[in-house]
N, C-alpha and C positions, 0 to 999 in steps of 0.2 A: 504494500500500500504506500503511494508515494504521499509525502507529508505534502499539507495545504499551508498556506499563508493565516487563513485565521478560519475561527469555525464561532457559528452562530446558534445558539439553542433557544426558541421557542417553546416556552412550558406551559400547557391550561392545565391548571388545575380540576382534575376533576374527568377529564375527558377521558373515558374511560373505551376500549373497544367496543362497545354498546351502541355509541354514541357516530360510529364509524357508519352508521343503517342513512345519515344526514349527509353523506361522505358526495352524492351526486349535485347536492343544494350548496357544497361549501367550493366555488370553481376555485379559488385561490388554493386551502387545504388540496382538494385535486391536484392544480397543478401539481403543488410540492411533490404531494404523493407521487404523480406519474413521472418525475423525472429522480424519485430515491428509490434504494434498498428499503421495502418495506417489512416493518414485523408489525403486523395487527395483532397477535397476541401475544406481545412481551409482556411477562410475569414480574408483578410488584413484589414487593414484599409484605411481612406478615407481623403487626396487622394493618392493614392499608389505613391508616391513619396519615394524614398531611405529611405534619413536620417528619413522622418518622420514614416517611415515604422519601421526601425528599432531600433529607440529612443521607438517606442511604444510596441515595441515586448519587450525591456530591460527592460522597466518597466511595464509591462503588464495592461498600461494604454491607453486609447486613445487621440486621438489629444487635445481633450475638457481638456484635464491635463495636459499633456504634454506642449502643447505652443508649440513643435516644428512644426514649417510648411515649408512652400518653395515654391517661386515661388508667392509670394503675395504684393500686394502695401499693405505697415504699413499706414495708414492717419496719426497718430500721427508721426511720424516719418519723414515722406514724401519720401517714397525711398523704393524701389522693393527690396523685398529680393529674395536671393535665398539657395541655399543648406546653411544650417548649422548646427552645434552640441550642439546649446543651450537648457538647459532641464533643471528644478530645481526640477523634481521628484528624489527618491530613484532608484538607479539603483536595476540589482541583486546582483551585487556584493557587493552594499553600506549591501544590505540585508542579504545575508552571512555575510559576517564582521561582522554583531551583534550578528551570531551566530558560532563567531567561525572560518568560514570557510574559508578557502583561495581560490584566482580566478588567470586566466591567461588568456590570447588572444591573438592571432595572428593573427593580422589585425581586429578586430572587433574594429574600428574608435569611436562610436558611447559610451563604455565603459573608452576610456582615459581622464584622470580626472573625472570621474564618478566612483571612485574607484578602477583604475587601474592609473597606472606613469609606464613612462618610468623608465628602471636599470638605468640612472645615478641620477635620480628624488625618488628613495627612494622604487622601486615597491618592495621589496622583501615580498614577499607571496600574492602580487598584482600587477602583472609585465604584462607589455604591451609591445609587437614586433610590429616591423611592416618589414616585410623585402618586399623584392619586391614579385607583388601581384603575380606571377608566383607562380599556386599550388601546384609544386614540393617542391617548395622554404618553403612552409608554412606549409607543411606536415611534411617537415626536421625539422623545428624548434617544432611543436608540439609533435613530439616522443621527441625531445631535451626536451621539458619540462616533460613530462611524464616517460622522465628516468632519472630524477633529476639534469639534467645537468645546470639548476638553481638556485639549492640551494633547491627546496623542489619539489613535484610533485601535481599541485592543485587540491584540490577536484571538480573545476568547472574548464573546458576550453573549449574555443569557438576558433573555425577555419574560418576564412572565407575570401572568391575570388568573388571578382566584375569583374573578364575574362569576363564572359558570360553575364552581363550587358554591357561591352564594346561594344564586338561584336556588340550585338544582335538591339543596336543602331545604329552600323555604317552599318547593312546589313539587317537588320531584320530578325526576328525568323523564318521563313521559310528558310535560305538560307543552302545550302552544309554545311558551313562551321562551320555552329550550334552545329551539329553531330560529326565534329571532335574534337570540342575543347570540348564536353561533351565526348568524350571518355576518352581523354586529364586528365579533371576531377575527371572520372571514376577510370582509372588507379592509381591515387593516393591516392584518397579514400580507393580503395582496400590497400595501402600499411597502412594506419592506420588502418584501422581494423585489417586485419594481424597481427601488432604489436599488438591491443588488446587484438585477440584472445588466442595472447600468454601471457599477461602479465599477473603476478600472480594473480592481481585483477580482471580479467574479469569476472567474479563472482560478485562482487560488482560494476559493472560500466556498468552504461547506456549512449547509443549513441541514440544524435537525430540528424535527419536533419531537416534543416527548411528554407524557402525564403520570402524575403519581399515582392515582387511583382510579376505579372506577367509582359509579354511583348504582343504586336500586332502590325502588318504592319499599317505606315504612312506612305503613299505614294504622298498626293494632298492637299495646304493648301488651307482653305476657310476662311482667315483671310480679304481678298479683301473684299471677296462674304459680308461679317457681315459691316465693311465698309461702301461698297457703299448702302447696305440696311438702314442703318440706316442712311446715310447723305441724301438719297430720301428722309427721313418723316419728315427732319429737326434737326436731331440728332446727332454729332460729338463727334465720339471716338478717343481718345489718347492709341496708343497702347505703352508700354512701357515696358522693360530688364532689367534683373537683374542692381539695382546700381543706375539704376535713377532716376528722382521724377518729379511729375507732374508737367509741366506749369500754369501760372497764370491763365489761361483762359480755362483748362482744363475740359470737362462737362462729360463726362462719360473716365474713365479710365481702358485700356484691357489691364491685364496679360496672354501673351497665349504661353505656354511653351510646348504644345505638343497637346494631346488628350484633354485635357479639355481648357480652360478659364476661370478667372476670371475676372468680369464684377463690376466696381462700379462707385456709381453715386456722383456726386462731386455737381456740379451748371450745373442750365440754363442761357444762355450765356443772359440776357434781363440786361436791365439800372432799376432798379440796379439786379444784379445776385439775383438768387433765388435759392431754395433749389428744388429739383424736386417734382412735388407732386405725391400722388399714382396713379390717372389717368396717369401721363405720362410714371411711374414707369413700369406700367401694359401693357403701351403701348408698348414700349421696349422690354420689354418682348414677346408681341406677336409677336412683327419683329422677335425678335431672335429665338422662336420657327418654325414661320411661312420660317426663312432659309433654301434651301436646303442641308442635309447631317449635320443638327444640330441632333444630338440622343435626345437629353435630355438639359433643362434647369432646374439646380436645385435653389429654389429660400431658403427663412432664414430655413423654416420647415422643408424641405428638408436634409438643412446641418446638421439642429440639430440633425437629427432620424438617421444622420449617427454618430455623435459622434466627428465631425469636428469642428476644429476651426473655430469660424466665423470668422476672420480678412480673411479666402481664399477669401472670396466675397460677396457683394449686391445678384449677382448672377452669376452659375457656370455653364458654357457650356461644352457639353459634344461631341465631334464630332461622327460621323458613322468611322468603319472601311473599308475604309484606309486614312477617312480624319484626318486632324489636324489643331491646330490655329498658328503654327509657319509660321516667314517669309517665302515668297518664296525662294526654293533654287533650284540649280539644277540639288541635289541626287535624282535619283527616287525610290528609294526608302529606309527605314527606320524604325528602328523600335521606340516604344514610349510607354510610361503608365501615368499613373496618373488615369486615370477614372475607370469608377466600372467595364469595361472590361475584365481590370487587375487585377481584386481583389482575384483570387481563389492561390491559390499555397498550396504544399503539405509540409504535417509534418510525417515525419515519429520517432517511438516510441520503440527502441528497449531495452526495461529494464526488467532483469532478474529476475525470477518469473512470467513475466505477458505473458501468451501466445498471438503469432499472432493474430490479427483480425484486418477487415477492418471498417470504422466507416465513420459516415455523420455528419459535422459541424464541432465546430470546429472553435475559431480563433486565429489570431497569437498573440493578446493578453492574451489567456490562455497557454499560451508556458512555460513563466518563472515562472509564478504561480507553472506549472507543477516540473519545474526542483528545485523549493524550498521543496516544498511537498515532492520529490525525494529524497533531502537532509537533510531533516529534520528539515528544516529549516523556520521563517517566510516567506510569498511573500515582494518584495518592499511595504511599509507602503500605498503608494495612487494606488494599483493595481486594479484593476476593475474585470481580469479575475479570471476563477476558474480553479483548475485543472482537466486537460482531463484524467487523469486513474481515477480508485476510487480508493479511500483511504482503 
């Protein structure tokens, strides 16, 4: 693979292979696609949460390295996390830097202080925007960098709009309004490429696009249902939100932020408390499978063969579509991710020399391996993935 001049990443959050069914309505997305190496279903990781989605795509490591998780009781700690930007791997930009290269981004969160600063913090040839997440807005500023309107134009720059993760929660992926804001999208997309196709270097500069997660309809919780099952067999769960920490007396503890749950066991409530044994452990388990509109209980084996953090859980519920573990509310409907539902979304690969083709597998952990390889550059030092073109 001969090495490019500079490479460009375009991220929707959100945009899951699902959402590829709009792929005739979006010409611009099209174009892209018709002149890359496509994977329509490159595999996220677990559990398709944002931040952790996208700290692992940067460093094209998994959860099991990263650290970054969400949405979990810490035991040590004693307190529910939720979203955050913590990660003590090598980004790619920490990776470039050693060789040389300079980086940019426009709204890619998951990058500042990971080798990028804000202009007044020192970014220059490692400069971080954030303007408002409106795509038009973020498209302005990335031709702005791309025609040196910052001082240099970087060999690496990442685009990206969490629009269509907003949405797509407050109405779910099905709705009308999906299609408009992907046109929305679309149109401006087109206005970057355009720019590229003109710009002296498009010869040397490859574009990719790429999404963290996907999306599916939640429509019904069965947070009661798990509940009252287990308070029948003698069993009481503390369900608990971002920020808080389990009470004294606390025997099993539910984190349930969407599509999945995490499940952990603390003590049994007896003079004096006890730790749970395997027989009860096993027990529990068979309630929570035995639930209706439970998909999946993933227990420690499970986690591991996904490459997860184990602080998510003892054990990780997965609901059916269109249930979920969140509070009752009384939106009917919504959208949600986190579980393996959500795990497909596409990558599309448009870099010069390497003609079109369509491809199977594929995950979003080989992404920045790729775009190092690209640049001629090492991967982040603790990267797992490998690059998707050949060398």
């Amino acid at each position: 693979m001969k090495p490019v001049r500079r490479v460009v990443m375009v991220l929707w959050d959100g945009f899951g292979s699902c959402f590829l069914r709009h792929l005739p309505k979006l010409p611009n997305l099209k174009r892209l696609a018709d002149r890359s190496v496509r994977f329509p279903q490159c595999r996220t990781v677990y559990p398709t949460v944002t931040n952790v989605a996208w700290t692992a795509m940067m460093t094209g490591a998994y959860p099991e390295k990263t650290r970054n998780l969400a949405y979990y009781w810490d035991r040590e700690d004693d307190v529910v996390y939720g979203l955050h930007r913590r990660y003590n791997l090598e980004s790619i930009v920490e990776a470039l830097a050693r060789a040389g290269k300079t980086s940019a981004s426009v709204g890619m969160f998951i990058l500042l202080n990971h080798g990028l600063r804000w202009e007044h913090e020192g970014g220059e040839g490692r400069l971080y925007l954030q303007p408002d997440d409106g795509f038009d807005v973020r498209i302005d500023e990335a031709i702005r960098l791309l025609s040196g309107e910052y001082g240099y134009v970087p060999d690496f720059l990442t685009v990206y709009t969490s629009m269509l993760d907003g949405l797509a929660h407050r109405v779910g992926p099905g709705h009308p309004n999906i299609l408009v804001l992907l046109k929305h999208l679309d149109e401006h997309l087109g206005r970057l490429l355009d720019f590229l196709d003109a710009h002296p270097d498009r010869d040397e500069t490859a574009v990719i696009f790429a999404a963290d997660h996907g999306f599916s309809p939640a429509q019904i919780s069965i947070r009661d249902d798990i509940t009252q099952r287990l308070a029948a067999s003698g069993y009481r769960i503390t369900w608990l939100s971002t920020g808080e920490s389990a009470p004294e007396d606390a025997e099993i503890v539910g984190v349930g932020p969407g599509r999945t749950a995490s499940i952990y066991f603390v003590r049994r409530r007896t003079d004096p408390p006890r730790t749970f044994t395997a027989a009860e452990r096993e027990e529990v388990r068979r309630i929570l499978e035995e639930t209706p509109h439970v998909d999946k209980v993933l227990g420690p084996d499970e986690l591991k063969d996904l490459h997860t953090d184990t602080r998510l859980g003892d054990l990780v519920l997965e609901a059916e579509i269109p249930y979920a573990f969140w509070p009752r509310t009384t939106e009917t409907l919504r959208g949600t991710h986190s579980s393996l539902a959500e795990q497909f979304v596409p990558c599309f690969l448009a870099v010069p020399g390497i003609p079109p083709a369509e491809c199977t597998g594929g995950r979003t952990i080989d992404i920045i391996p790729t775009v190092a390889a690209l640049l001629g550059a090492p991967p982040p030092k603790d990267a797992q993935g490998v690059p998707l073109l050949p060398r």
